[in-house]
VOGU-3710 file (C-alpha; in Angstrom, 3 decimals, decimal comma):
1> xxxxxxxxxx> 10,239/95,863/-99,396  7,079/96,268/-101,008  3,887/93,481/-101,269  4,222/93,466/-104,992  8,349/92,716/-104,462  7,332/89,981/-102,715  5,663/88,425/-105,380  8,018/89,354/-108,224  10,746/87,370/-106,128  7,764/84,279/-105,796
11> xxxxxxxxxx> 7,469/84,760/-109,658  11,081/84,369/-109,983  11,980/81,217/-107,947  8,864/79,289/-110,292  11,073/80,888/-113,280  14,739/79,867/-112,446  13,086/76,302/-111,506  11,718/75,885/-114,865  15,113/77,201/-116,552  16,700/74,626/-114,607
21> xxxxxxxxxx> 14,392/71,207/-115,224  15,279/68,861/-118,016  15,134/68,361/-120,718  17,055/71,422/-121,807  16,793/73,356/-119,021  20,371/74,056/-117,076  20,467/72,320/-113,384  22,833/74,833/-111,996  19,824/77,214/-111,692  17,539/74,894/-109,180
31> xxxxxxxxxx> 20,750/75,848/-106,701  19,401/78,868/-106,057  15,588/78,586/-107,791  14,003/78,688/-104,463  16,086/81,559/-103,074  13,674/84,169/-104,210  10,784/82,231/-102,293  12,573/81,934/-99,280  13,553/85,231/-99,020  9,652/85,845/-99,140
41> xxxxxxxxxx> 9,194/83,394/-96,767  11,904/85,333/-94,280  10,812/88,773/-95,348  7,065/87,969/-93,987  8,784/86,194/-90,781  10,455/89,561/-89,773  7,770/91,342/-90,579  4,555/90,011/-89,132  3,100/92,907/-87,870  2,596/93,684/-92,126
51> xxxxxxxxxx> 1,061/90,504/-92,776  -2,388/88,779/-91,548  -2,493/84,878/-90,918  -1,754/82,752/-94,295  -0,210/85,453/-96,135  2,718/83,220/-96,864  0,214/80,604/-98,759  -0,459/83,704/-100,936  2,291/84,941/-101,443  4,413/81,376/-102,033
61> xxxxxxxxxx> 1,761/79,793/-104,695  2,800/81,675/-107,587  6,322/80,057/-107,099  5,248/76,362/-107,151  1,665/77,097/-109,897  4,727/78,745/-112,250  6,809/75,682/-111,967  4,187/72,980/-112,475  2,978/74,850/-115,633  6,253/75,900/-117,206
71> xxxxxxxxxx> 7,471/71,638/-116,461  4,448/69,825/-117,087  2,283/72,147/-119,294  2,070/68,994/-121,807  0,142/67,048/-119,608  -2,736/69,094/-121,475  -2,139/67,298/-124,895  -3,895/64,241/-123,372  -6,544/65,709/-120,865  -7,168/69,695/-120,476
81> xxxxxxxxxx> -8,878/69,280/-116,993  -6,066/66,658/-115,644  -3,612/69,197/-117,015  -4,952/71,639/-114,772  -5,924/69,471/-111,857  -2,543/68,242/-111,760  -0,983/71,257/-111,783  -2,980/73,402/-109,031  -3,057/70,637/-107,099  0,232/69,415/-106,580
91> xxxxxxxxxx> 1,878/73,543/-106,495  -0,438/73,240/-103,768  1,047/70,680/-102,002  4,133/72,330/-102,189  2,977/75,255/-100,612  1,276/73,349/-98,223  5,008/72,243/-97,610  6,503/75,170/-97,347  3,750/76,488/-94,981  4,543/73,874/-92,706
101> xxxxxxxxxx> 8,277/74,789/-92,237  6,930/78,517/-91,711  5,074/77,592/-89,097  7,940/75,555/-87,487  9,970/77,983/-87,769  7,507/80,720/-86,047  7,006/78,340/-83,214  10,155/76,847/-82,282  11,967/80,207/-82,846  15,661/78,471/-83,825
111> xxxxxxxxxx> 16,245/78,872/-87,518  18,676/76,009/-87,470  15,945/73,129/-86,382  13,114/75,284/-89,127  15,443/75,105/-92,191  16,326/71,466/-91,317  12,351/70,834/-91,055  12,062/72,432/-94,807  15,172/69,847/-95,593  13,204/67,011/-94,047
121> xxxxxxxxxx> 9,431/68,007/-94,938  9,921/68,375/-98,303  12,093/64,912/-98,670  9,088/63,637/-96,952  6,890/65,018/-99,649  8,712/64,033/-102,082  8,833/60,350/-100,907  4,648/60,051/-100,455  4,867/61,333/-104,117  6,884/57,913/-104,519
131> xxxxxxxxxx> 4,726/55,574/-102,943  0,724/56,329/-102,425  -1,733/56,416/-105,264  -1,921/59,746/-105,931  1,820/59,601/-107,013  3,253/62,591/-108,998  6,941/62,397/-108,212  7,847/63,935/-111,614  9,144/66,939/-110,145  11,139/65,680/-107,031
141> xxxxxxxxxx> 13,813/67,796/-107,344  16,621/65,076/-107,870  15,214/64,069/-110,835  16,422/67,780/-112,148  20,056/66,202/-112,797  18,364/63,696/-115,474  20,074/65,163/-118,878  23,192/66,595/-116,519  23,400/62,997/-115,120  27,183/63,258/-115,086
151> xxxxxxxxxx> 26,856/65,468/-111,913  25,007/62,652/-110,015  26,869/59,524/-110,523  27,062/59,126/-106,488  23,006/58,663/-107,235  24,347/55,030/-106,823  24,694/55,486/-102,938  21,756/58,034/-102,206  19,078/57,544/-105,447  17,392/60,936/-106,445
161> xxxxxxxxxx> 16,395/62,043/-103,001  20,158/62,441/-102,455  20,067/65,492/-105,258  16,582/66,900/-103,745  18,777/66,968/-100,383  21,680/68,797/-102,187  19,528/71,057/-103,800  17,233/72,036/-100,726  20,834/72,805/-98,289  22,449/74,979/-101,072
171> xxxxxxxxxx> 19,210/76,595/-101,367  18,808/77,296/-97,905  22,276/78,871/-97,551  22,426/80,924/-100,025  19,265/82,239/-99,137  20,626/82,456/-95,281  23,543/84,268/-96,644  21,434/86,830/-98,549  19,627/87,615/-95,903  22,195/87,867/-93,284
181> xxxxxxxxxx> 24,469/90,479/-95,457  21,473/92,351/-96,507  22,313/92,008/-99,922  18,919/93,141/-101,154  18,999/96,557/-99,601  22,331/97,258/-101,580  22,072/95,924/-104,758  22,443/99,782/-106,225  24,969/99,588/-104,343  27,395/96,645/-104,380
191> xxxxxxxxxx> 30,441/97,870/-103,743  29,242/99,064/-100,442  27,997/95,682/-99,556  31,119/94,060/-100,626  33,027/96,207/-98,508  30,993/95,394/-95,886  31,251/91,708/-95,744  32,842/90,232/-92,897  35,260/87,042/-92,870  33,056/84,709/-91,766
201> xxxxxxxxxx> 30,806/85,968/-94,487  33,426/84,810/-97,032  33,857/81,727/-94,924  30,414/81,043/-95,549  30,048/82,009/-98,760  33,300/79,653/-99,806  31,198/76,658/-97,811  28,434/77,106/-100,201  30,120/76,997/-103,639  31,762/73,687/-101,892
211> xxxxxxxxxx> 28,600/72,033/-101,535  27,433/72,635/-104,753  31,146/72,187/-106,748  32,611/69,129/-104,952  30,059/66,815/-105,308  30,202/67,488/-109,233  33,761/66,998/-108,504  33,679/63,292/-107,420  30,770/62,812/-110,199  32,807/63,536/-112,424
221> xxxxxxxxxx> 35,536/61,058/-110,487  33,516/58,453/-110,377  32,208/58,360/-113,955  35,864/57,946/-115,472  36,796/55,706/-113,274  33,693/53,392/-114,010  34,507/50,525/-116,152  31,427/47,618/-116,880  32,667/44,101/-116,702  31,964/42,519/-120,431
231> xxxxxxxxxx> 28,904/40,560/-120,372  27,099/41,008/-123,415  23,321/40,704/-124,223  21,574/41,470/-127,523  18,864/43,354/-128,150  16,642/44,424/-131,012  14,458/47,112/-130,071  11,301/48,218/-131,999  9,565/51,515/-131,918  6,517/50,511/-134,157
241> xxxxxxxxxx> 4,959/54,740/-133,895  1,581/53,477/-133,836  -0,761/56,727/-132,894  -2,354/55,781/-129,802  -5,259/59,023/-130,887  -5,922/57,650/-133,998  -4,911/53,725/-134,691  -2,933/51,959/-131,588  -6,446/50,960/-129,760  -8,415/49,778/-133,479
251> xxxxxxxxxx> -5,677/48,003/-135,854  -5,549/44,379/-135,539  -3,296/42,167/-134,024  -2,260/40,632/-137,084  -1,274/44,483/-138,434  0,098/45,277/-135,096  2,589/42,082/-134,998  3,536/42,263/-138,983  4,291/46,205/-137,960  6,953/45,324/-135,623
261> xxxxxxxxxx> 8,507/42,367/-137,475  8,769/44,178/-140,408  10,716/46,874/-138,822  12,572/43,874/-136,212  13,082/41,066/-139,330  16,652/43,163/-141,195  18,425/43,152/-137,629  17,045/39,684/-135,817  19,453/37,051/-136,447  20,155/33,191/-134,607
271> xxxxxxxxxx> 22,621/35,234/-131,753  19,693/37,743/-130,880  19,258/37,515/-127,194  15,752/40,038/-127,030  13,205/41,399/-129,191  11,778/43,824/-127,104  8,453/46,135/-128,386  6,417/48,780/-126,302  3,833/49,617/-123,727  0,667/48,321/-124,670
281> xxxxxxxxxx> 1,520/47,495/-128,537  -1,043/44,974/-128,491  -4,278/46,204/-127,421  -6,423/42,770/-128,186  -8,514/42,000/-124,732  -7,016/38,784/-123,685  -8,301/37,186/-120,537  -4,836/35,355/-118,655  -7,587/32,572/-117,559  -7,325/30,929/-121,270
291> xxxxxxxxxx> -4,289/33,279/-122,803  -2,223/30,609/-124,589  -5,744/31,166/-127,034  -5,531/34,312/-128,305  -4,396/35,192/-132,071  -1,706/37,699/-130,468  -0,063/34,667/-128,322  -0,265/32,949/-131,714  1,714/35,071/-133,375  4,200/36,368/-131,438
301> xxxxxxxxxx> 4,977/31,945/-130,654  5,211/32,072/-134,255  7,906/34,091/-134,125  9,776/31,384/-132,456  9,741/28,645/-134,438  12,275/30,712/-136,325  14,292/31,962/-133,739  14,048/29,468/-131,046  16,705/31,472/-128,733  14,970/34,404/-128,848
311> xxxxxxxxxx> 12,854/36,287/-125,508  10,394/38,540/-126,824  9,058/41,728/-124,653  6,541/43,218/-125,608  3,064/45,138/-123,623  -0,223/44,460/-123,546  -3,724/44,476/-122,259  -4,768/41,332/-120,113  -7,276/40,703/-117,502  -7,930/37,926/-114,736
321> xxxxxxxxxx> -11,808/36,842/-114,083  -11,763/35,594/-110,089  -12,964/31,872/-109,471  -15,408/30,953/-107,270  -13,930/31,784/-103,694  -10,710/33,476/-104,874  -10,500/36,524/-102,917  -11,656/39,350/-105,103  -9,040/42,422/-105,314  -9,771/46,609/-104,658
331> xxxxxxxxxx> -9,765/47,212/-108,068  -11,881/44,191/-109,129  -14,621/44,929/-111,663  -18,249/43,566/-112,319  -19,388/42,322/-116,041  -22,689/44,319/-116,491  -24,201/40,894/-117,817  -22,742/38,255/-114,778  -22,213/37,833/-111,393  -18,465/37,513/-112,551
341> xxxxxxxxxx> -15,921/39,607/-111,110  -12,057/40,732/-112,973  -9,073/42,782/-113,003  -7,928/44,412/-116,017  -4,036/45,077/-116,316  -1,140/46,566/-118,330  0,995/44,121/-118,674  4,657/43,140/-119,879  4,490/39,757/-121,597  7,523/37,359/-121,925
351> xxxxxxxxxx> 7,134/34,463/-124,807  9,954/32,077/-125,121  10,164/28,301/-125,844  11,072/27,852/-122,164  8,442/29,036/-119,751  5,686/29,925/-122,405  4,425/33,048/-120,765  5,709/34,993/-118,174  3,254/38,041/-117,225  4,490/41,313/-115,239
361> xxxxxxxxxx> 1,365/43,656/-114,439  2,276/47,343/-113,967  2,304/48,375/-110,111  2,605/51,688/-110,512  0,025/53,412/-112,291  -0,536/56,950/-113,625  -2,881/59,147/-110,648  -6,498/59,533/-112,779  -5,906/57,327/-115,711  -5,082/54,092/-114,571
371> xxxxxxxxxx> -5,776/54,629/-110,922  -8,266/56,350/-108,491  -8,416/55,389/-104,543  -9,291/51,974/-104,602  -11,093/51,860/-101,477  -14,935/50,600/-101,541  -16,248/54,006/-100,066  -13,994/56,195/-103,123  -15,813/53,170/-106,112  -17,704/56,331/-107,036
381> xxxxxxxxxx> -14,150/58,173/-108,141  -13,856/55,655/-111,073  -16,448/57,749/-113,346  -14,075/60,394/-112,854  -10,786/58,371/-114,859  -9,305/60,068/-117,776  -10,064/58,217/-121,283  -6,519/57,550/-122,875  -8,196/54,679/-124,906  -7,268/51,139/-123,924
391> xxxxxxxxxx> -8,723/50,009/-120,013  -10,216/52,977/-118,130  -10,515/52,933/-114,504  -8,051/51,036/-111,451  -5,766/48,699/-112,801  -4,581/46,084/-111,072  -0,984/45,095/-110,153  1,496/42,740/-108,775  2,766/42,799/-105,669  6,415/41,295/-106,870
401> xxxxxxxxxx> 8,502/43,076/-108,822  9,048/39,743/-110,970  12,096/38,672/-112,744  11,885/36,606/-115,640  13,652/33,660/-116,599  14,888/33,263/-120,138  16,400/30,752/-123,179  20,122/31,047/-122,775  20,781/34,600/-121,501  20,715/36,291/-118,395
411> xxxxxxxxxx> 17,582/37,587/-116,069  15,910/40,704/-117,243  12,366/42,467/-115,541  10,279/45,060/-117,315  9,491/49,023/-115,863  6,231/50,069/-117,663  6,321/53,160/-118,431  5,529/55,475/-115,426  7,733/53,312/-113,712  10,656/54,503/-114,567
421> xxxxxxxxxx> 10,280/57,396/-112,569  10,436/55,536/-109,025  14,073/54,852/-107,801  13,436/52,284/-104,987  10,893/50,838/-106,861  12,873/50,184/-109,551  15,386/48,990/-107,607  13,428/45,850/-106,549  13,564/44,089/-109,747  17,062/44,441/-109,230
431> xxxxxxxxxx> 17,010/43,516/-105,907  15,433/40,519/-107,007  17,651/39,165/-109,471  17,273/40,999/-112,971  20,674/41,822/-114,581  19,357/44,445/-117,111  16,391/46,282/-116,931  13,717/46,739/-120,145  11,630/49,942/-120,016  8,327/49,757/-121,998
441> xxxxxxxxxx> 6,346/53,224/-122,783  3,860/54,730/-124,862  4,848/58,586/-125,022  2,986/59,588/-127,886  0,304/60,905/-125,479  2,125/64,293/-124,932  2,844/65,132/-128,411  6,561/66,263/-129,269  6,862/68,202/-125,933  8,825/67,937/-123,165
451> xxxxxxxxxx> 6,883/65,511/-121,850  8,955/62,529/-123,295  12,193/63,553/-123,508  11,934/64,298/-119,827  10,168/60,797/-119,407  13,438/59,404/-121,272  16,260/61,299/-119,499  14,763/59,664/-116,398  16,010/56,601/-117,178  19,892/57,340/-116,819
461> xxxxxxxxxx> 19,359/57,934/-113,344  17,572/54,786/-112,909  20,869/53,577/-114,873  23,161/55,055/-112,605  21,190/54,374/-109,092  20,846/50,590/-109,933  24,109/50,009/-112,337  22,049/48,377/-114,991  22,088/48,629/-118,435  18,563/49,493/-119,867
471> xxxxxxxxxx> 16,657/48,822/-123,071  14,112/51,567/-124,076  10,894/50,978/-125,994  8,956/53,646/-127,009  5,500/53,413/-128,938  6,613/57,062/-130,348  9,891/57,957/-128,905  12,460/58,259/-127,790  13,695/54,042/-127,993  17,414/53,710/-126,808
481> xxxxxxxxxx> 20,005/51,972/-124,834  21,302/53,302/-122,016  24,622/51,853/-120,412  26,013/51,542/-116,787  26,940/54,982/-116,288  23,704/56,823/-117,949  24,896/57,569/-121,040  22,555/56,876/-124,026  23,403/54,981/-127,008  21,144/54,982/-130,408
491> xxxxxxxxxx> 18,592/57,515/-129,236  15,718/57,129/-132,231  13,762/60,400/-133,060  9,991/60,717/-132,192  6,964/60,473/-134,335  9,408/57,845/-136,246  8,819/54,077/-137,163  12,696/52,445/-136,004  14,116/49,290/-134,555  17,677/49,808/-133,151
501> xxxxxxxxxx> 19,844/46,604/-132,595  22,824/46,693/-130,047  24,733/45,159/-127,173  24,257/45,821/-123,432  26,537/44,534/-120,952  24,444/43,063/-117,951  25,651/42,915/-114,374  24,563/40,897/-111,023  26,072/43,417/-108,791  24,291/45,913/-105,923
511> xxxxxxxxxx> 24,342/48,805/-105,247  24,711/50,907/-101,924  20,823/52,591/-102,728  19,479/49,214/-104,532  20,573/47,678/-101,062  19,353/50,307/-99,005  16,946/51,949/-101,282  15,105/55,159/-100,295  17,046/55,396/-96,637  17,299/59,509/-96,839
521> xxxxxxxxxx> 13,614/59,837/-97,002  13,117/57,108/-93,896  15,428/59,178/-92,357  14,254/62,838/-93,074  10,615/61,731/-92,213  11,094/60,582/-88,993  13,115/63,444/-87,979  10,807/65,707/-89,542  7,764/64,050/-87,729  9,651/64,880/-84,434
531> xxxxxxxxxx> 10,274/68,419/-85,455  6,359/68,872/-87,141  5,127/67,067/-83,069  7,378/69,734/-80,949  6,165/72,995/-82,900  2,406/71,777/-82,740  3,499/71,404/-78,732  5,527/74,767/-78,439  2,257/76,389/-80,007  -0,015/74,826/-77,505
541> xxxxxxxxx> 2,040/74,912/-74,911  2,650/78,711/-75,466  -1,339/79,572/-76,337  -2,249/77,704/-72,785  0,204/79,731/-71,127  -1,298/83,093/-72,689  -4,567/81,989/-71,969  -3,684/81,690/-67,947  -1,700/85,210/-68,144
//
């Protein structure tokens, strides 16, 4: 095989990955997306005499840079440089991934324990992606089932990382397969190599197609067979398509307010449970110290002198100046004219007649717009934060995922936004008590891209892990209801003013992964820790040895 083989065959795996990532890209092809890659991978393991140290880093990049850009390309409609920052960087870590189960496999010398490090590094990836402040779990490779969520409905017992798992072992075989039949070196010539194939070859090609058909199989099982117990909620959901470029961050609260109860005022009636409106849809500074003051409070209480049953949802921008000898937070910020110290937040506001206000602060925030390492020696990173109007800089957050209590109806919590994307996380407000869950976004950032409808098919997985019905609002699309089993209901369009008004049955039971939450990727690291600690000592252990020869 030829050098420039090897990186058609990297170029291809970054290809069939794309084909297969939502929105409208077919799943079936991330079975075998990253069987070109490792082929290079095993071609330059065979072969090492050809190759000088690194090579695979070279040679595997184009793979993981081609995916990132065909996937997230629209990251660029918001920031040019965090488009490509985001990108490079995280192909990289990728590779960096796939370097490490390379070198495994070089040192311990027993394919079985290197392919099971690749299973258990890249879970492990995938699961820091989840949980440190440089998150970017977008592409974790379960979430590649989002708009063919009927083939994960078992996401209720293993959460996304149980696809990323499924997808890295059929992978891996097929790739193993390849390689063992030398079907490469007689693809002029296939009748030869079919002719050639032995029994067990069969055998092990029939084990494959098993692991990828069967689990569609009981998908498939248990979506029919899933029933939701009647316990209806109301909702009216507004999508007020304010452009956050051009007049989200400047019209007044007043405007902002009168915009969504003009759109919410035909379908609210006496029996309407929720009013739920977006992510940040009312961008007047209001300090929580003295909130019950501000003209947006005002209004939205307003509201409720009409409909005194009524909860209404909707985001915001708050902030929290520390007291004399409160302990003052990470992401803490000075005023420029007083020895005063605050947090600023994005935060999900509850109004009713029972509790007043009920405040949620997002927890996790989007990697170079709402947060930079928050540690005093990395304060000088905070120049560096991407302007998307609204707060720039660290956020701050909660350290509950809070439930809130309501007038007459059951417990909901709110996801902002970027949330949405984190399974265990998620699963916490859950966890905690909330019957239905209420996602809150702002999408218009990406334009009409893939960007949002990716953002939105996320949510049926979150659906089907938790068993929640979910109310969507979108600033700019795409608002919706999504039931039990992941299927959406009254999907509005994008760049379109709507309010949708519907019926979601809410539910108090857990599931297996809600219980449990990310237990594959506890599992995978620890093993793959072990594995990562005896190939560094096989390598040392083998270089002292040559050293003494």
């Amino acid at each position: 095989m030829k050098k420039y083989h090897l990186l058609l065959l990297s170029l291809l795996s970054g290809i069939l990955l794309a084909a297969g990532w939502p929105a409208r890209g077919f799943p079936g092809l991330l079975f075998i997306g990253l069987v070109p890659v490792l082929l290079v991978e095993d071609y330059i393991f065979r072969h090492p005499e050809k190759f000088i140290k690194f090579s695979l880093l070279f040679y595997s990049y184009p793979a993981f840079i081609v995916w990132n850009a065909l996937t997230t390309w629209w990251i660029y409609n918001s920031t040019g440089v965090g488009a490509i920052i985001a990108i490079a960087v995280n192909a990289l870590f990728m590779v960096i991934v796939f370097n490490a189960f390379h070198f495994t496999r070089k040192k311990l010398n027993n394919d079985v324990a290197a392919y099971a490090s690749l299973v258990f590094y890249w879970i492990a990836f995938e699961y820091l992606h989840l949980n440190w402040d440089l998150n970017w779990p977008w592409l974790n490779l379960g979430n590649g089932f989002s708009s063919w969520y009927r083939w994960v409905e078992w996401y209720e017992y293993t959460g996304a990382l149980g696809g990323t798992l499924w997808i890295l072992v059929a992978n891996i075989l097929l790739a193993v397969f390849i390689s063992q039949t030398s079907l490469l070196k007689h693809l002029k010539e296939m009748n030869t190599w079919l002719y050639s194939l032995k029994k067990k070859d069969l055998f092990f090609l029939a084990g494959i197609v098993l692991w990828i058909v069967l689990p569609i199989g009981i998908s498939y099982t248990i979506y029919s067979n899933y029933k939701e117990k009647p316990w209806p909620v109301s909702f009216v959901v507004v999508q007020p398509n304010l452009d956050p470029y051009k007049e989200q961050y400047i019209i007044p609260p007043v405007e902002v307010v009168g915009k969504i109860m003009e759109l919410a005022n035909p379908l609210l009636d006496s029996t309407t449970n929720f009013l739920v409106a977006p992510e940040s849809a009312l961008q007047e500074p209001m300090l929580e110290n003295d909130i019950n003051t501000f003209r947006s409070i005002g209004l939205l209480k307003d509201i409720l002198k009409k409909y005194p049953n009524l909860n209404i949802l909707v985001g915001g921008s708050t902030s929290h100046e520390f007291e004399p000898g409160e302990e003052i937070s990470n992401t803490a910020r000075k005023y420029t004219d007083a020895d005063i110290y605050y947090d600023a937040y994005n935060t999900a506001i509850m109004v009713n007649v029972r509790d007043g206000l009920q405040l949620y602060h997002k927890s996790k925030l989007t990697p170079g717009v709402e947060v930079l390492p928050t540690y005093k020696h990395f304060k000088l990173l905070e120049s560096l934060a991407i302007n998307l109007g609204g707060t720039v800089g660290s956020l701050g957050t909660d350290r509950i995922r809070k439930v809130y209590t309501t007038v007459n109806t059951i417990k909901v919590s709110p996801a902002i936004c970027y949330e949405s994307i984190f399974g265990e996380f998620f699963g916490e407000f859950v966890k905690n008590g909330a019957q239905v869950m209420i996602i809150i976004t702002n999408d218009g950032w990406w334009g009409n891209s893939p960007g949002h409808r990716q953002h939105n098919s996320f949510a049926s997985l979150r659906a089907i892990e938790t068993r929640r019905s979910i109310a969507r609002s979108a600033n700019t699309g795409i608002s919706a209801f999504i039931d039990q089993r992941g299927d959406p209901h009254q999907a509005t369009g994008y760049w379109v003013p709507a309010a949708i008004k519907g019926t979601v049955n809410a539910n108090d039971k857990l599931t297996f992964y809600v219980r449990h939450g990310d237990y594959i990727a506890r599992i995978a690291s620890g093993c793959g820790g072990i594995i990562f600690v005896l190939a560094v000592l096989f390598h040392f252990f083998r270089r002292k040895k040559t050293l003494y020869k």
